[in-house]
TIBATI-613614 format. One line per 8 residues: number of its first residue (from 1); for each residue x, y, z of C-alpha. Coordinates in Angstrom, 3 decimals. Each point is the difference from the previous one (the first is absolute). Example, Ala and Ser with C-alpha at 12.3 -4.5 7.8 and 13.67 -1.06 7.14 Angstrom:
<atoms>
1> 12.300:-4.500:7.800 | 1.370:3.440:-0.660
</atoms>
This chain:
<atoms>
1> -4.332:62.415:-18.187 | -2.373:-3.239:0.521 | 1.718:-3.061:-0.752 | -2.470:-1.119:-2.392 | 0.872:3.030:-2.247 | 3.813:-0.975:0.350 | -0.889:-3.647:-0.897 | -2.357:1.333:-3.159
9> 0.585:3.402:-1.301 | 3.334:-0.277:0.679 | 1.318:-3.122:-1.484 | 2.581:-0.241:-2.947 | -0.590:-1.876:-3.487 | 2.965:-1.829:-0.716 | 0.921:1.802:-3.060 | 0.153:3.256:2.298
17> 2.456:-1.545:2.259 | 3.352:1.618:-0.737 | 1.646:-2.851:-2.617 | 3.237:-0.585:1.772 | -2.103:-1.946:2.464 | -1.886:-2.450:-3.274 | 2.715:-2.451:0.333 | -0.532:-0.674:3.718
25> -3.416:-0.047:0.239 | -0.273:-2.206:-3.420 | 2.899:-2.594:1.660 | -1.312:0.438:3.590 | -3.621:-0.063:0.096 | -1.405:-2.205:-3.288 | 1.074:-3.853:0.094 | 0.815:-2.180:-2.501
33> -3.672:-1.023:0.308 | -0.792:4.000:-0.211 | 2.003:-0.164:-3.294 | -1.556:-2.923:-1.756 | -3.794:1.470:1.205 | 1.463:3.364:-1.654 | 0.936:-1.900:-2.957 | -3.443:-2.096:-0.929
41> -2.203:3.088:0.832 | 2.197:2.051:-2.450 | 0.102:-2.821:-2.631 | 3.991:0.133:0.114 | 1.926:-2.794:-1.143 | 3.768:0.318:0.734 | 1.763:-1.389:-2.513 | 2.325:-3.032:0.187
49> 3.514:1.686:0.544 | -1.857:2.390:2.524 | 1.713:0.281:3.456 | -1.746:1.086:2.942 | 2.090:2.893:0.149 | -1.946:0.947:-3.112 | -3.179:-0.635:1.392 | 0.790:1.718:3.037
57> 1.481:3.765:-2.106 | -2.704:-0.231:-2.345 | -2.700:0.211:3.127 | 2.362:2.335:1.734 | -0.016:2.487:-3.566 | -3.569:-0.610:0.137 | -0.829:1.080:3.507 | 1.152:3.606:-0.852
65> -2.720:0.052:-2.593 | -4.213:0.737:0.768 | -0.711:-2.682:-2.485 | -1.626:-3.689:0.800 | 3.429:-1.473:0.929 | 0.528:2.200:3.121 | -4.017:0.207:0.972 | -0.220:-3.572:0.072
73> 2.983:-0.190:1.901 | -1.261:2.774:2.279 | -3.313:-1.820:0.550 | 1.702:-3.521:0.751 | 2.002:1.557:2.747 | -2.568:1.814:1.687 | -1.984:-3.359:-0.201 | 2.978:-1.408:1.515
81> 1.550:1.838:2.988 | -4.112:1.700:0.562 | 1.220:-0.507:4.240 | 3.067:1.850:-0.193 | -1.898:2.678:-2.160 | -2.204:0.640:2.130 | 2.014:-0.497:3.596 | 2.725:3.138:-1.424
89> -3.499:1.912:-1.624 | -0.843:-0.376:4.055 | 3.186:1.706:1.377 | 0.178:3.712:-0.389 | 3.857:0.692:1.538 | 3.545:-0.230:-1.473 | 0.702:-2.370:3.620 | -2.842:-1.965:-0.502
97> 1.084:-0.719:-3.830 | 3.334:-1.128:1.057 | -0.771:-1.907:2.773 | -2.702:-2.534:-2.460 | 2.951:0.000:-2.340 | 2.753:-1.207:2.366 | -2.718:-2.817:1.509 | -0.481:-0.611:-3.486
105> 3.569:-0.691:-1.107 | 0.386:-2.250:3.063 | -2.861:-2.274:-0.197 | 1.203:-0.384:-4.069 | -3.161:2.091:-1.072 | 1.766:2.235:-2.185 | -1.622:-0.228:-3.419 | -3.116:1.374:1.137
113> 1.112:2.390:1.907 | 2.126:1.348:-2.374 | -3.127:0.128:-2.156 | -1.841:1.841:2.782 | 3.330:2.376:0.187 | 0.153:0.834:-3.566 | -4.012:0.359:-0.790 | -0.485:2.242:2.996
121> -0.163:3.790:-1.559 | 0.768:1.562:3.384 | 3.172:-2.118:0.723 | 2.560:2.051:1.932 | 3.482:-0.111:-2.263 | 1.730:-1.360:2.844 | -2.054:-2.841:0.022 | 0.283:-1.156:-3.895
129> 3.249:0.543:0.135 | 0.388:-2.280:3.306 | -2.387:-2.690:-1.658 | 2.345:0.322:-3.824 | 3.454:-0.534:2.105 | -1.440:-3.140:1.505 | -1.260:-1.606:-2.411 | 3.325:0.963:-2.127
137> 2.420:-1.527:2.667 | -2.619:-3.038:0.439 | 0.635:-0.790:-3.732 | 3.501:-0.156:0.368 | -0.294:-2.481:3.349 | -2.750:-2.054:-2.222 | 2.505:-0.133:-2.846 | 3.117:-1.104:2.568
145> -2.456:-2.613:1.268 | -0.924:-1.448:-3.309 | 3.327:-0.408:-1.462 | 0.589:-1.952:4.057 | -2.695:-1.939:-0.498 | 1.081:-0.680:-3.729 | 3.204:-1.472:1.087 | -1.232:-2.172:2.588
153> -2.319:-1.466:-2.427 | 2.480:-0.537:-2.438 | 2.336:-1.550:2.929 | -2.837:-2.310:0.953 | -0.799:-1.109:-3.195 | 3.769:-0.872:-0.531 | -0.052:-1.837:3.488 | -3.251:-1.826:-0.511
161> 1.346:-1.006:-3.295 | 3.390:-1.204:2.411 | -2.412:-1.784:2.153 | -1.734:-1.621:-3.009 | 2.998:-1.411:-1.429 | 1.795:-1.385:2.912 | -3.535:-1.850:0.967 | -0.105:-1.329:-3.119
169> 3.566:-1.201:0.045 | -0.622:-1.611:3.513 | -3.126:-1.234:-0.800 | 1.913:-1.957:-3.048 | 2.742:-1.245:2.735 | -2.177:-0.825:2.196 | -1.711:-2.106:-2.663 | 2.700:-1.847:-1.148
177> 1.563:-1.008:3.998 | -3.156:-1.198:0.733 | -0.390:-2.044:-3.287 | 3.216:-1.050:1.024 | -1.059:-0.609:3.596 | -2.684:-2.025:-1.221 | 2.150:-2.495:-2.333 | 2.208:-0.348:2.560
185> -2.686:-0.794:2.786 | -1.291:-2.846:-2.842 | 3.407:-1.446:-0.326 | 0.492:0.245:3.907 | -3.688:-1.893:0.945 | 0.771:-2.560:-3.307 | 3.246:-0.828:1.890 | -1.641:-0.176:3.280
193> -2.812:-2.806:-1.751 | 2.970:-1.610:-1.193 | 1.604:-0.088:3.515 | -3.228:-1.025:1.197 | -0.370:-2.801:-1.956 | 3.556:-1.016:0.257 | -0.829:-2.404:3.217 | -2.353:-2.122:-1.761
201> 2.474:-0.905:-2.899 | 2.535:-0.188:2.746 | -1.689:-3.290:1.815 | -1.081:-1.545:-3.114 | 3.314:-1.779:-1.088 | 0.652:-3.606:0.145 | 2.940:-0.155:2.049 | -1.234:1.828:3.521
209> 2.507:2.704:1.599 | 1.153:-0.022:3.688 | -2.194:2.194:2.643 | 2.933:2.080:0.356 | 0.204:0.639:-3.378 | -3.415:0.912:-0.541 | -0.580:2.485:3.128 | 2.908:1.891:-1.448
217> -1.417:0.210:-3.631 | -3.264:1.153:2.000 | 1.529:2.514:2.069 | 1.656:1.794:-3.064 | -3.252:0.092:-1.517 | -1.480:1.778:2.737 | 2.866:2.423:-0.037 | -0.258:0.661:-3.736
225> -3.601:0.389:0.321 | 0.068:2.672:2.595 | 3.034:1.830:-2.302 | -2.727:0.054:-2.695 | -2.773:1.356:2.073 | 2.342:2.853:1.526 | 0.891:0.389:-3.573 | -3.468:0.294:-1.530
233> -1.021:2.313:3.391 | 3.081:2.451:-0.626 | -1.014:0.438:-3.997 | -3.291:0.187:0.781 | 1.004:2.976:2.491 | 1.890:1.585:-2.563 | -2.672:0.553:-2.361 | -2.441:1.513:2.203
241> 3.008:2.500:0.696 | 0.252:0.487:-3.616 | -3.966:0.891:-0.580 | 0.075:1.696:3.250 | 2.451:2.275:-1.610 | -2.333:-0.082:-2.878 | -2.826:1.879:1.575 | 2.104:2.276:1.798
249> 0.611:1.585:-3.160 | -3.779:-0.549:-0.922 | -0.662:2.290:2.762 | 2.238:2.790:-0.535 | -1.843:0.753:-3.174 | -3.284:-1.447:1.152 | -1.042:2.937:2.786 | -0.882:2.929:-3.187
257> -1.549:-2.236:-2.125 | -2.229:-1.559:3.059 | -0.635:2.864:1.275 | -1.121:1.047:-3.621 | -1.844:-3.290:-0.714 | -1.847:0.577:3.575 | -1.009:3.705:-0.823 | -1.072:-0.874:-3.129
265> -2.348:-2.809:1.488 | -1.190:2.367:2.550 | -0.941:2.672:-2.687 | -1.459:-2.768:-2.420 | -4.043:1.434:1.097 | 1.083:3.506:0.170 | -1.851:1.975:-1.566 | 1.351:1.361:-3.266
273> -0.856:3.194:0.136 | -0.216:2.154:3.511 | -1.576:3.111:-1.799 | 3.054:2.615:0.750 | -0.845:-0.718:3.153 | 2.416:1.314:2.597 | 0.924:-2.411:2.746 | 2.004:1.347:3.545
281> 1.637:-2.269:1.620 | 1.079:0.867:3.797 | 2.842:-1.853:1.412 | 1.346:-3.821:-1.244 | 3.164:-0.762:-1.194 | 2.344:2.355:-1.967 | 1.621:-2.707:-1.940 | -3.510:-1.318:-1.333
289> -1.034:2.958:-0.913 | 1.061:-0.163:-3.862 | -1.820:-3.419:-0.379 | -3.321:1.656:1.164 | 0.748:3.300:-1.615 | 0.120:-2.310:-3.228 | -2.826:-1.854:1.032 | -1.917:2.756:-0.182
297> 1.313:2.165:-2.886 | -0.151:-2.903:-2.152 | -4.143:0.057:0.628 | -0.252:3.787:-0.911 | 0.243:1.052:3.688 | 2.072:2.264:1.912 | 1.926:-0.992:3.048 | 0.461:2.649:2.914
305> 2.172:-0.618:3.020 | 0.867:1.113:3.804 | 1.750:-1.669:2.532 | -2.530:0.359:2.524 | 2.753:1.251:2.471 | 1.613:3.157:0.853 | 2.596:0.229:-2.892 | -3.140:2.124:-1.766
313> -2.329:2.304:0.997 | -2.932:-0.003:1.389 | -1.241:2.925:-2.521 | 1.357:-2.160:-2.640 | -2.442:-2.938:0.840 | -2.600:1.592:-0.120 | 0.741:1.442:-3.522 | 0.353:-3.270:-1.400
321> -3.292:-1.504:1.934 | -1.734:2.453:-2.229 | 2.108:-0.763:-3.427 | -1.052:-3.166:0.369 | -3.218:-2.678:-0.677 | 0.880:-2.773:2.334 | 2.178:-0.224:3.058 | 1.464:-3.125:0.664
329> 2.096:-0.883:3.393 | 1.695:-3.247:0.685 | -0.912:-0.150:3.296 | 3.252:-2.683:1.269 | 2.673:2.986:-1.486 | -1.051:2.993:0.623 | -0.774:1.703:4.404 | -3.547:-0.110:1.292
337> 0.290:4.032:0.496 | 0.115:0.523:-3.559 | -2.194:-2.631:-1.073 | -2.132:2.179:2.257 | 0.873:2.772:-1.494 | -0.572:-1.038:-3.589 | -3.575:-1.257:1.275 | -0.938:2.900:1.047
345> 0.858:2.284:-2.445 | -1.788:-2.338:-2.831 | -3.533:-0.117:2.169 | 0.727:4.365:-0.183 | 0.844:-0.404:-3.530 | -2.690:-2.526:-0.953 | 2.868:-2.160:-1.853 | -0.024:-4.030:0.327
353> 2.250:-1.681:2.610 | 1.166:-3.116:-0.356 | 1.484:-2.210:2.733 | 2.602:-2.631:-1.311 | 0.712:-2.619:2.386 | 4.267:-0.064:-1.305 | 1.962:1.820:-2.298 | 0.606:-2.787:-2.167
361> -0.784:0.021:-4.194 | -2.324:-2.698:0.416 | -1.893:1.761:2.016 | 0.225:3.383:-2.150 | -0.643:-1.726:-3.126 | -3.687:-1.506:1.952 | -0.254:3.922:0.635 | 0.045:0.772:-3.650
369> -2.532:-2.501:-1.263 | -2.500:1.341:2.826 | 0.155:3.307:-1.802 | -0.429:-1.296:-3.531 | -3.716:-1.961:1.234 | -2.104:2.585:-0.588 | 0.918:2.307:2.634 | -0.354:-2.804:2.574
377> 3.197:0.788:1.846 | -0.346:3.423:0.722 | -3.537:-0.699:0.822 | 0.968:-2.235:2.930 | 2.749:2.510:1.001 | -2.193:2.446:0.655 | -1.051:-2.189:2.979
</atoms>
């Protein structure tokens, strides 16, 4: 049978999908963003005390049902995940099916191609049922790594909130030694004026002292004096240990919030809205990767990633050169083979490369505003 027939005639409305597999698809494959569109095209207005729980069963009842509800879901997901439509509409064999699913699952693609499972009217069994357990036991992993990532929120919160208080409490002792420090260093340099001066008074009395007399005066003077300049030296000392210690603290509460204050900079002629357009980005840093995953997602965009190396597949590069609008390769973090690589499969593809000189935020965040003038940025990729 042609493929185009298989990707036509042979799709599946969503309310003919079997309704054990509603909840998935509703929880998978529509966002929150899906949701909300769902809502203001429907005119629904959850009320206050609604949960999303609510939300999410009365869309899931719904799907079940060939009323507006489930075609304008249907519609919005074919809008959606159109590529993975079409690229299982393309494949005719039960091997070929699996083998797009498993590259799906492992490049994170799995919403839409559990969409492009489900919809498919000449699915092998095998295969849905493959596609369901996945995304089952992937609900349960996503739930163990929420609650994780709850509790080391909550833990950082309570040690940033640590942190907070014991600056301020140093901060405050720090204050008072060196407002102590600094009375002290007045009373020391009043005392040394007053030694100082003590010479002067010393030869103006009427009856005159012996020589002897007076060199000794003089050479306790000196000696007092020098006491009172180690003295003033040593305090001194002491309070740039004690706002030394100060900013030590500073710091180990500064590096978040700087690095937040210097993303935030970098981002401040983003543009604010990317379009839902979808952004891959080929190699960098693993650890920045949720600051530029935010960046992005916060401007209506969608941020896709590989590693540029060998821990992913070739086949699964390519699918995600075509999922996305712009390709964008830091060109200091990721190999010059797959920088290559990447290059040449956008000039195949006809998709915008972009070069950026180092995997840094600042220069991501530039990145961003380039796509928000007007097309300017993927303009000059081309080239």
């Amino acid at each position: 049978m042609p493929s185009c027939v298989l990707g036509q005639a042979k799709r599946r409305k969503l309310w003919t999908i079997p309704t054990e597999y509603h909840c998935s698809i509703v929880g998978t494959c529509l966002s929150s963003e899906d949701v909300a569109w769902l809502c203001r095209r429907l005119k629904l207005v959850p009320t206050a005390d609604a949960r999303p729980y609510d939300i999410h069963r009365y869309f899931v009842e719904k799907a079940a049902e060939d009323g507006p509800e489930a075609r304008l879901m249907h519609k919005r997901l074919d809008e959606t995940f159109a590529v993975a439509v079409k690229r299982f509409a393309r494949e005719t064999t039960e091997e070929g099916w699996m083998a797009l699913w498993t590259t799906a699952v492992a490049s994170g693609d799995v919403a839409a191609a559990y969409w492009g499972v489900l919809s498919h009217g000449a699915m092998p069994d095998a295969v849905r049922v493959r596609a369901f357990a996945d995304v089952h036991m992937l609900s349960h992993i996503m739930g163990g790594e929420n609650r994780r990532q709850l509790r080391e929120n909550r833990d950082l919160v309570r040690r940033c909130e640590e942190l907070t208080a014991r600056l301020a409490k140093q901060e405050r002792a720090a204050g008072e030694r060196v407002a102590e420090k600094d009375a002290r260093i007045r009373e020391l340099e009043a005392q040394l004026a007053a030694q100082r001066a003590a010479p002067v008074v010393a030869e103006m009395p009427s009856a005159p002292k012996a020589p002897s007399v007076r060199a000794s005066g003089q050479a306790r003077l000196l000696r007092t004096m020098d006491a009172l300049h180690r003295r003033v030296a040593s305090e001194r000392m002491r309070a740039r240990h004690a706002e030394a210690e100060v900013e030590r603290l500073r710091r180990l509460l500064d590096p978040p919030a700087s690095q937040l204050r210097r993303t935030a900079a970098a981002g401040t002629n983003a543009p604010t809205d990317l379009g839902g357009r979808a952004i891959l980005y080929v190699g960098g840093r693993t650890k920045s990767l949720p600051h530029l995953r935010a960046a992005v997602e916060t401007r209506n965009g969608c941020l896709l990633h590989h590693d540029g190396g060998f821990e992913q597949t070739t086949r699964c590069l390519e699918g995600l050169v075509e999922r996305a609008d712009v390709v964008v390769c830091p060109v200091d973090c990721v190999s010059h083979d797959a920088c290559l690589r990447v290059k040449g499969l956008c000039r195949r593809m006809g998709k915008p490369f972009v070069p950026m000189r180092s995997a840094g935020a600042t220069s991501f965040a530039r990145i961003l505003h380039s796509f928000g003038q007007d097309g300017a940025g993927e303009e000059s990729a081309h080239h």
